[in-house]
C-alpha positions as CSV (number, residue, x, y, z in Angstrom):
1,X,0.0,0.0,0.0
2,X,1.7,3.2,-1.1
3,X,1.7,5.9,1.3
4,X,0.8,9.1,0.0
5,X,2.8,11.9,-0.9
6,X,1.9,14.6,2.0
7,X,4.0,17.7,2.7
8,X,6.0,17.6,5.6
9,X,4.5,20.3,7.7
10,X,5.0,18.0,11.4
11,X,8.3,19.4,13.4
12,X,10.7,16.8,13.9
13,X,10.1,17.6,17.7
14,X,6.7,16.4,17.6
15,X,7.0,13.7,15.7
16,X,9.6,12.4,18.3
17,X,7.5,13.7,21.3
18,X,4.8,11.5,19.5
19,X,6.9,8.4,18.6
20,X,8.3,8.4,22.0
21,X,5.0,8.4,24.3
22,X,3.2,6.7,22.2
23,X,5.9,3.7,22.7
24,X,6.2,3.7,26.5
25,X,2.3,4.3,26.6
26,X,0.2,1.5,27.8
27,X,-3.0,2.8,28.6
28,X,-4.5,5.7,26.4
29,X,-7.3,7.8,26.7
30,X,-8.2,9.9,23.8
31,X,-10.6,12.4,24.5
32,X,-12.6,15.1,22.4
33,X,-14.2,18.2,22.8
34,X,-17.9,18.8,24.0
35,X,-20.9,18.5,21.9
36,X,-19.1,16.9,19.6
37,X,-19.5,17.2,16.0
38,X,-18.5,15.3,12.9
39,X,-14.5,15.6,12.7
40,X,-14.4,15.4,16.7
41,X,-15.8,12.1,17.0
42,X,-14.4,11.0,13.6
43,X,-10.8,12.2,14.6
44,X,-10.6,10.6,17.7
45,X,-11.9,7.3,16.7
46,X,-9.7,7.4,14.0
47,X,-7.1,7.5,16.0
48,X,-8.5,5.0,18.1
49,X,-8.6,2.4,14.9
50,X,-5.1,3.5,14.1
51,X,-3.8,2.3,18.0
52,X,-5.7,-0.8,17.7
53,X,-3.5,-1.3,14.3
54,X,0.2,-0.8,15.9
55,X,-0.8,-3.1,18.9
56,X,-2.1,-1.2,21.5
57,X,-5.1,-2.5,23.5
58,X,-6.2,-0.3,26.8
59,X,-7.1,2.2,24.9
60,X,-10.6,4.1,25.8
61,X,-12.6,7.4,23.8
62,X,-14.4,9.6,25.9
63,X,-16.9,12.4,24.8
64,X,-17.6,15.1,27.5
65,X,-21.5,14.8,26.3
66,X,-23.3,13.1,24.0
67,X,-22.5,12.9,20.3
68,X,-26.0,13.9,17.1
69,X,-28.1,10.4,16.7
70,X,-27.0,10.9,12.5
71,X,-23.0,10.1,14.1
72,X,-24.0,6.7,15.6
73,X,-23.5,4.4,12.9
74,X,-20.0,5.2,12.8
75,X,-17.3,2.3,13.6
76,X,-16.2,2.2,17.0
77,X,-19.0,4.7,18.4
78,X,-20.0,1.6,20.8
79,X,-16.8,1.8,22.7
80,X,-17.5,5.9,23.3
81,X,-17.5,6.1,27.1
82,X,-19.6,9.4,27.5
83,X,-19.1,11.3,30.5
84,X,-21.8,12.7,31.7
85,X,-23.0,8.8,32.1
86,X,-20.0,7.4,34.2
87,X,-18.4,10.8,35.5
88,X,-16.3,9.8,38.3
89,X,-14.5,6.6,36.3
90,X,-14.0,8.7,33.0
91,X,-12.4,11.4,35.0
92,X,-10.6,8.8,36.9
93,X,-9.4,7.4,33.4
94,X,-8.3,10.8,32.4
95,X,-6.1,11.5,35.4
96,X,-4.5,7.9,35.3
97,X,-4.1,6.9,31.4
98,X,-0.4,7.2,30.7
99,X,-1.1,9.4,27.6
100,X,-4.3,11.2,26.6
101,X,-4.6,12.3,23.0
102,X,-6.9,15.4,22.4
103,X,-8.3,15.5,18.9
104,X,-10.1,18.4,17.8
105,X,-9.1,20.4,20.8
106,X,-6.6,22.3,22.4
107,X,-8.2,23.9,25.9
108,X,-9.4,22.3,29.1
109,X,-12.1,24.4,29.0
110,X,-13.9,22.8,25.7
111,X,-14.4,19.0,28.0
112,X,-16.9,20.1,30.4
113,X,-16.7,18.4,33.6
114,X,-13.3,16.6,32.6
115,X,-11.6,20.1,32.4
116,X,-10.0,19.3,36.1
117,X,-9.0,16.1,35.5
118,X,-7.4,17.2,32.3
119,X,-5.8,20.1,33.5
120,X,-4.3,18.4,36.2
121,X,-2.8,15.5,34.6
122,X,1.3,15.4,35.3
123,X,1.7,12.3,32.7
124,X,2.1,13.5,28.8
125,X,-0.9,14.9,26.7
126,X,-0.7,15.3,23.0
127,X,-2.9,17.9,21.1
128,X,-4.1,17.0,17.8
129,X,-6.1,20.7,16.4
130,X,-7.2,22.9,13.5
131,X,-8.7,25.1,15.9
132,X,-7.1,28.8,16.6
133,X,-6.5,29.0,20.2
134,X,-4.9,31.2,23.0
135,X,-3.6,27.9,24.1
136,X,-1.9,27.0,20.2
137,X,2.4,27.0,20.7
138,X,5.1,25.9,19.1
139,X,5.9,23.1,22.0
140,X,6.4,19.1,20.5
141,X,3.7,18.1,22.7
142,X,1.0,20.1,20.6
143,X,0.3,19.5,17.0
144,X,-1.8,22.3,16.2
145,X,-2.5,23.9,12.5
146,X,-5.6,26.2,12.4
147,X,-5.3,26.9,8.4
148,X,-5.8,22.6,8.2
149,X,-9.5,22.1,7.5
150,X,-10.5,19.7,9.9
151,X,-8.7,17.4,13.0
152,X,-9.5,14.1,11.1
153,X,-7.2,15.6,8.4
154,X,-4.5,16.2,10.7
155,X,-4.6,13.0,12.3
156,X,-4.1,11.4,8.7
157,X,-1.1,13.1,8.3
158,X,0.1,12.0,11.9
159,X,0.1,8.8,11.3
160,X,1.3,9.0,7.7
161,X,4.6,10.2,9.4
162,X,4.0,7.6,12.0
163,X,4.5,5.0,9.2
164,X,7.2,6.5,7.5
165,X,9.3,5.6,10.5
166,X,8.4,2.0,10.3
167,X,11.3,-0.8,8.7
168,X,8.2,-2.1,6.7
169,X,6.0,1.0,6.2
170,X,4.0,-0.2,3.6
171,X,2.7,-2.9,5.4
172,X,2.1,-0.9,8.3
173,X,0.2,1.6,6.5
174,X,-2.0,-1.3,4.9
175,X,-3.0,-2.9,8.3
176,X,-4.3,0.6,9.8
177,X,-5.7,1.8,6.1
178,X,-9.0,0.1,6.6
179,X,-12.3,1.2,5.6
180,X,-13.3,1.8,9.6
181,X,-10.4,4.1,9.6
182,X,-10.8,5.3,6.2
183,X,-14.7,6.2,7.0
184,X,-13.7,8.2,10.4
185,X,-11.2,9.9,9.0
186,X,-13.6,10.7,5.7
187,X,-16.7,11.6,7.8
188,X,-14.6,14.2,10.0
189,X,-13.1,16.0,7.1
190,X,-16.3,15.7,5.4
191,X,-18.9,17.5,8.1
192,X,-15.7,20.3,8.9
193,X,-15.9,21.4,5.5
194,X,-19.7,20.9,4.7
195,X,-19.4,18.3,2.4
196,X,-16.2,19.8,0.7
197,X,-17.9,23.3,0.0
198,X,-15.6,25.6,2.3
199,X,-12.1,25.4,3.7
200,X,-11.4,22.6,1.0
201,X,-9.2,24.1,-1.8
202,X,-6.1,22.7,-0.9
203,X,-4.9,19.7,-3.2
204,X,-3.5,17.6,-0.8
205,X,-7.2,17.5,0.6
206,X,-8.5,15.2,-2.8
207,X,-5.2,13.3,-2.2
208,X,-6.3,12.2,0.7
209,X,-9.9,11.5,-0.1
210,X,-8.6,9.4,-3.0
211,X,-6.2,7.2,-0.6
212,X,-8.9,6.5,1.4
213,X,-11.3,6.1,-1.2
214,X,-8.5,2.7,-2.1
215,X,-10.2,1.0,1.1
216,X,-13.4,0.5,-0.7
217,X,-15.7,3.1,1.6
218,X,-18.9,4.5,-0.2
219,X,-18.4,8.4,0.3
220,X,-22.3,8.6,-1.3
221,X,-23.9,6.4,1.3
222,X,-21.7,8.5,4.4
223,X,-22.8,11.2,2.8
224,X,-26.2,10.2,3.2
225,X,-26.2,8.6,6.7
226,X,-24.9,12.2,7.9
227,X,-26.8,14.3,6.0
228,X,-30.3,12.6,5.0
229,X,-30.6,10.9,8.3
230,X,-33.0,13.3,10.6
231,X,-36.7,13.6,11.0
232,X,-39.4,14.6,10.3
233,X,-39.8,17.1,13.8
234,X,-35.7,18.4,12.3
235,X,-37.8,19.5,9.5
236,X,-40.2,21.3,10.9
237,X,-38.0,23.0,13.0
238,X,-36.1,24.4,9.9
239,X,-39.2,26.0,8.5
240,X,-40.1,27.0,12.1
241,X,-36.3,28.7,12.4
242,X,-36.7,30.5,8.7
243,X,-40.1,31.3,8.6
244,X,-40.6,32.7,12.1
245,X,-37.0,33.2,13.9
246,X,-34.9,34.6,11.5
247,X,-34.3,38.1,11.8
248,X,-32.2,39.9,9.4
249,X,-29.6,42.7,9.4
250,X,-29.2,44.3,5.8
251,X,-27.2,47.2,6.7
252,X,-24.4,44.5,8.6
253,X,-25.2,41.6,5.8
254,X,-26.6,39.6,9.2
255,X,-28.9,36.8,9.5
256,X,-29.7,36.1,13.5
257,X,-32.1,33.0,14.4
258,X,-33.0,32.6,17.8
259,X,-34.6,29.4,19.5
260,X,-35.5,28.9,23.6
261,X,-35.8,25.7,25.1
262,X,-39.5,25.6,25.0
263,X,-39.7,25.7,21.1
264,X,-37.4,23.4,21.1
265,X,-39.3,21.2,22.9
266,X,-42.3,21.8,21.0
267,X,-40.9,20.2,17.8
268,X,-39.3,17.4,19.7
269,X,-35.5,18.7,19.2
270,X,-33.1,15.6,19.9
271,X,-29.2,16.1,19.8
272,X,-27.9,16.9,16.6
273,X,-31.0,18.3,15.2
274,X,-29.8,22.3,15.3
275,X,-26.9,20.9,13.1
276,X,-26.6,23.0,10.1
277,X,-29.2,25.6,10.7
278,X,-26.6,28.3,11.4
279,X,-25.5,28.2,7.4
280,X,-28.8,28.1,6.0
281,X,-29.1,32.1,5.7
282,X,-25.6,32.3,4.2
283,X,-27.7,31.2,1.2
284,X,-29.6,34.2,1.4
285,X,-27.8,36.7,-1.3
286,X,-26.2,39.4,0.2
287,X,-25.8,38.2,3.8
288,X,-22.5,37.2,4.8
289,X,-22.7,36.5,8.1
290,X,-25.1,33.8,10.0
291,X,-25.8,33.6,14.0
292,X,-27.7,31.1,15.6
293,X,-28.5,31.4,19.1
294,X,-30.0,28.5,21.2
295,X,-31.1,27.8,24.9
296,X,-29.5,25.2,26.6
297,X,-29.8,23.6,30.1
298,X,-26.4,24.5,33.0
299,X,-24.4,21.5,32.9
300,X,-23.3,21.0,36.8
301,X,-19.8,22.4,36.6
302,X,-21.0,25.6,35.3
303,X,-23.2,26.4,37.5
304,X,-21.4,28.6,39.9
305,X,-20.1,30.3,36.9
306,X,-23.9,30.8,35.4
307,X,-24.7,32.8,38.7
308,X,-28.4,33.6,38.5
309,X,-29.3,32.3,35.3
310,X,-31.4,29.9,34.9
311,X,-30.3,28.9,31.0
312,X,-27.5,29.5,28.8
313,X,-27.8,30.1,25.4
314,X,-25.2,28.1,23.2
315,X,-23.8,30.6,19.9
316,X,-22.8,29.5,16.6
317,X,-21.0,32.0,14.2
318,X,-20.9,31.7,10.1
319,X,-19.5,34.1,8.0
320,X,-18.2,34.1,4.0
321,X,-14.6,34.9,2.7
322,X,-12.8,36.7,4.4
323,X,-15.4,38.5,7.6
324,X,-13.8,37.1,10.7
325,X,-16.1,35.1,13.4
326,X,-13.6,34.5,15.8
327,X,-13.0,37.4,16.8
328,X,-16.3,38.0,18.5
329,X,-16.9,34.6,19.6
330,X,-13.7,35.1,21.6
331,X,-13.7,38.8,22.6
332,X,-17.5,39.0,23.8
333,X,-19.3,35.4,24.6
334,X,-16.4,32.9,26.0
335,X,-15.2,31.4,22.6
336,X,-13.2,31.2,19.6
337,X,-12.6,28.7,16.6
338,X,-12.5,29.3,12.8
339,X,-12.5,33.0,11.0
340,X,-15.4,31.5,9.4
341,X,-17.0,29.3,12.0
342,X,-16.9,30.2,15.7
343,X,-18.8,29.4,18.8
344,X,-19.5,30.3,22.0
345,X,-21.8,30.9,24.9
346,X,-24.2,33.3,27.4
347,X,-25.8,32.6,30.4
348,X,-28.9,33.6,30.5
349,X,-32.5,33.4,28.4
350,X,-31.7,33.0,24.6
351,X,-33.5,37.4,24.7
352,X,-30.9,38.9,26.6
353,X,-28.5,36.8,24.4
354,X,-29.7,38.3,21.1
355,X,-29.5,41.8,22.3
356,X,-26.2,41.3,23.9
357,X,-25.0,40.4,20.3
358,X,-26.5,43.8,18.7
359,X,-24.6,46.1,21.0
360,X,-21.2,44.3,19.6
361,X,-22.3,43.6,16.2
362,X,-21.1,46.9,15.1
363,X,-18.3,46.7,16.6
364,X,-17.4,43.2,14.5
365,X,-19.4,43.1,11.6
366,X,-18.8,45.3,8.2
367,X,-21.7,48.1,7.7
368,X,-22.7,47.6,4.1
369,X,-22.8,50.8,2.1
370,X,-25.9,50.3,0.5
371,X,-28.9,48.5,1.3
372,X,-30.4,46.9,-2.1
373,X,-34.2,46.7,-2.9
374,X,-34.1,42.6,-2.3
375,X,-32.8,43.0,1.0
376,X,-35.8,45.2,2.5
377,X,-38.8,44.0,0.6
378,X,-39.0,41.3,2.7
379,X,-40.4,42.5,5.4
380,X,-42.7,39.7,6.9
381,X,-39.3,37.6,7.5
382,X,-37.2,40.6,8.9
383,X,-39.7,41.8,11.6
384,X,-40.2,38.5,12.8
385,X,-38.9,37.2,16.2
């Protein structure tokens, strides 16, 4: 099996940090980042298929919380030890594994409950992350690139270096290629780059894609387990969200939908349903920029930090070319991420959210010059809340 022809962008430092832990490493723990998406859960078990491969056995994923219903099918999702179901062992497992491997995130903060156990670790960690963080250094022990387009990427390339250290790398690189790696590592780059339509113009993407494609996976029918996988309450939500929750923003190209916990409830909203929404107005000509703001309940470690409020509201950012996200994600609600996808968070009712993102808006957001005719006739979506 040829390995492909990548370009060397892995230190020789961290590649020897990696080689070197991962060799005196018995027991692993690889861990992703909360409400996990595509690329975390399909980075980390990715890796977890890949450590099967080169022998080692005590090795354990764990997901802060749960994982979107349209993710289960994937291999390996079985062996996901979710925290918020065995807390004390999977922080346990954290504090004791004799390496933990972060895919798909670089700061304590982004595991919930586990961010004490994490931080507090004196045995190795080793960051695997696209994301741009406060956290993001030059040190062997953290692999980070935020202009890679997703974490299941990067962990391709990681063990492609792996292998080229092996006496019979070929035949290494055959016994991990398998189509339960290849479809991890497929699925995450996949759902990070919305099926290939952003953050994907770099060749070395499609040579990946076709190397993995070798294994015999059916990138149609992933596509449509993901994305043609949700029911018929998801779809009603959307037109809910459009018709009656989208508020627009022509003079800052803005689109804002808001939801609270009790509409959610009233079209049956499961996890991973709200996947997705946040782009849908970036269809919209003329607006560049998509927020989506949704209640959420206090998980138990935030609660002193919530204060008096009685919800927090979870905030996705979406923006086109080159209009930053991050920026206010980080500097205003508790986030950061992508220049074009961002997240982050308020506590308090999904309202007082909304209207602590118009008093910054301003501030982020480019005022358009003009305001076209198509962008104020519609007025019985605009002035809807």
């Amino acid at each position: 099996m040829l390995i492909p022809a990548l370009s060397d962008r892995i230190s020789s430092e961290q590649k020897d940090y990696f080689m070197h832990h991962l060799a005196l490493s018995g027991s692993i723990v690889v861990l992703t980042h909360q409400n996990p998406d595509g690329d975390a859960v399909g980075s980390s078990l990715a890796m977890r298929h890949f450590l099967h491969a080169i022998g080692k056995t005590d090795v354990t994923n764990i997901v802060p919380t749960s994982f979107p219903d349209f993710l289960a099918w994937m291999p390996g999702t079985e062996d996901i030890v979710l925290y918020e179901s065995q807390p004390d062992w999977a922080a346990q497992k954290v504090r004791e594994a004799e390496l933990v491997i972060c895919t798909d995130l670089a700061e304590a903060k982004r595991v919930a409950g586990l961010e004490d156990a994490l931080a507090s670790r004196t045995k190795p960690v080793l960051i695997i992350d696209h994301h741009l963080s406060a956290v993001c250094t030059e040190q062997p022990w953290q692999i980070a690139f935020p202009d890679c387009a997703s974490a299941s990427e990067l962990v391709f390339r990681v063990v492609c270096e792996y292998v080229r250290h092996s006496s019979d790398a070929e035949a290494l690189f055959a016994r991990i290629l398998t189509p339960e790696f290849a479809t991890c590592i497929y699925t995450g780059m996949m759902t990070d780059t919305g099926n290939f339509s952003y953050n994907s113009c770099h060749p070395e993407m499609y040579t990946i894609i076709a190397t993995l494609l070798t294994t015999g996976i059916n990138k149609d029918a992933i596509y449509d387990k993901v994305f043609n996988a949700y029911s018929a309450d998801r779809m009603r939500l959307i037109g809910y969200c459009l018709y009656h929750k989208m508020r627009l923003y022509p003079e800052y190209h803005t689109a804002v939908i808001t939801l609270d916990r009790k509409e959610m409830y009233r079209f049956n909203a499961k996890s991973g349903d709200m996947e997705g929404i946040v782009n849908m107005p970036l269809q919209i000509k003329d607006v560049y920029y998509s927020v989506f703001l949704r209640e959420d309940k206090i998980p138990p470690h935030q609660r002193e930090q919530a204060g008096a409020a009685k919800v927090k509201v979870k905030m996705s950012f979406r923006s086109q070319g080159d209009r930053p996200v991050n920026s206010i994600a980080r500097e205003c609600f508790h986030g950061g991420g992508h220049m074009n996808a961002a997240g982050g968070e308020f506590f308090g009712a999904v309202g007082k959210a909304a209207e602590a993102f118009e008093q910054v808006m301003p501030k982020f957001f480019r005022r358009a010059e003009t305001i076209t005719n198509a962008q104020t006739t519609n007025s019985e979506v605009t002035n809807t809340k």
